[in-house]
C-alpha positions as MATLAB code, in Angstrom:
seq = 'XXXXXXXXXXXXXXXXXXXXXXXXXXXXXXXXXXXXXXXXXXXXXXXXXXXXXXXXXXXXXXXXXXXXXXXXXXXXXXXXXXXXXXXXXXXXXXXXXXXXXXXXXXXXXXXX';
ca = [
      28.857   -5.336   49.175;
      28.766   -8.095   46.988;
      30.358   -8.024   43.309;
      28.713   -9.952   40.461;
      31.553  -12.041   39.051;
      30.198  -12.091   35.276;
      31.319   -9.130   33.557;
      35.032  -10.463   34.642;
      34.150  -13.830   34.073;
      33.062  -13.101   30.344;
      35.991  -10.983   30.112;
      38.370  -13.685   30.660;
      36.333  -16.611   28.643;
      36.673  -14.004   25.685;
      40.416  -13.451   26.278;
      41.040  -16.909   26.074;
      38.620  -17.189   23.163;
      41.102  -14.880   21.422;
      43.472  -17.189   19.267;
      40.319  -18.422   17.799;
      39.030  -15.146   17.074;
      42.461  -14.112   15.363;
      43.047  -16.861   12.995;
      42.036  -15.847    9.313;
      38.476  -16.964    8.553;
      39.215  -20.867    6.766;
      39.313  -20.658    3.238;
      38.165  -17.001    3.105;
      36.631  -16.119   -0.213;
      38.745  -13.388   -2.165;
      35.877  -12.258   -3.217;
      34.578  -11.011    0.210;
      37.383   -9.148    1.008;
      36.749   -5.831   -0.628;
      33.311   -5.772    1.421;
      35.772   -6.600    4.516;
      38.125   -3.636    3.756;
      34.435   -1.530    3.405;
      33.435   -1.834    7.141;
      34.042    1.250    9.189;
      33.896    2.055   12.460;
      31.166    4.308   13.204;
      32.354    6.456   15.539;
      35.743    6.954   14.052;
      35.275    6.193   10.311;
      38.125    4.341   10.190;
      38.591    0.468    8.628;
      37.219   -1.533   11.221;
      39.641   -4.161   11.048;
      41.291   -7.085    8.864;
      39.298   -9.630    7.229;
      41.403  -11.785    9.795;
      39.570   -9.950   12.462;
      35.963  -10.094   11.126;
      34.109  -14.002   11.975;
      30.380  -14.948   11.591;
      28.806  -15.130   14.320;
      25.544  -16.375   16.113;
      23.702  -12.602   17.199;
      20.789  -11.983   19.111;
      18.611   -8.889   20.695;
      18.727   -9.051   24.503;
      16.306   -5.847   25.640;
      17.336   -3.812   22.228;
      20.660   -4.508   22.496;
      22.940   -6.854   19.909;
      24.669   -9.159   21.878;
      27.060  -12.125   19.870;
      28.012  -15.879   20.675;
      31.916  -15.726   20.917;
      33.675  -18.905   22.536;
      30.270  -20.122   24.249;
      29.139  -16.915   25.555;
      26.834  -13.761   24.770;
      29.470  -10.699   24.408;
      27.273   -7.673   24.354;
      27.733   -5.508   21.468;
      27.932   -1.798   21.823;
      25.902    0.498   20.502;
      28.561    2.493   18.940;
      29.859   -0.274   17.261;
      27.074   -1.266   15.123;
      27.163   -0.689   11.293;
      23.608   -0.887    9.776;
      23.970   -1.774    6.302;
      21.457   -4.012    3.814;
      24.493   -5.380    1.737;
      25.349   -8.280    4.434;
      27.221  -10.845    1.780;
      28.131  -13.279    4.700;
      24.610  -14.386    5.034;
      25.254  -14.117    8.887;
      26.520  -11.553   11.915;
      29.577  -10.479   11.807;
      32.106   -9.571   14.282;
      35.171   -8.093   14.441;
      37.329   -8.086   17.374;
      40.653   -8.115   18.632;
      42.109   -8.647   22.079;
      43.768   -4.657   21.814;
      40.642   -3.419   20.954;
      37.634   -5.007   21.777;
      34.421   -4.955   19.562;
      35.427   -2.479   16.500;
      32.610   -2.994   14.418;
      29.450   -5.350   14.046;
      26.919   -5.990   11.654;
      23.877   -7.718   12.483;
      22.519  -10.885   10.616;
      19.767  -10.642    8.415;
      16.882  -12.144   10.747;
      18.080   -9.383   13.726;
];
């Protein structure tokens, strides 16, 4: 039986795309981060994350399914993890992830 080697190779291109992923956003804008400290995780209800943890990203919808551009590649998004709100201030995806965690919350760009 053969294996596909993708879901381990996207696994490791998005571990080592973690140090960029963890850096604080350059020159974050104070004035984003109280809609930062807003996102919760839907299934838990609990902050999402950090602002350091949260990045815009390129998004797309692969057969009704988010998926995000992280380090080069399409990291599918799960279901679970997406927050659908209107008030988007970013102007873009946004993603926020952490090597412990995974995806812990996303919110699609305006055009997805």
């Amino acid at each position: 039986m053969i294996r596909s080697s993708l879901p381990r190779s996207l696994l490791v291109l998005v571990l080592c795309s973690q140090p960029a992923l963890s850096k604080p956003p350059p020159e974050p804008s104070p004035g984003l981060s109280p809609w930062f400290q807003s996102l919760a995780d839907p299934e838990t209800t609990l902050s999402c994350c950090e602002e350091a943890d949260c990045h815009a990203v390129e998004d797309r919808v692969v057969r009704g399914h988010y998926e995000a551009l992280v380090g080069g590649a399409w990291l599918p998004v799960p279901e679970r993890k997406v927050i659908r709100r209107i008030d988007n201030p970013v102007g873009r995806a946004v993603l926020c992830w952490s090597p412990s965690f995974g995806v812990m919350c996303f919110v699609p760009g305006p055009a997805a």
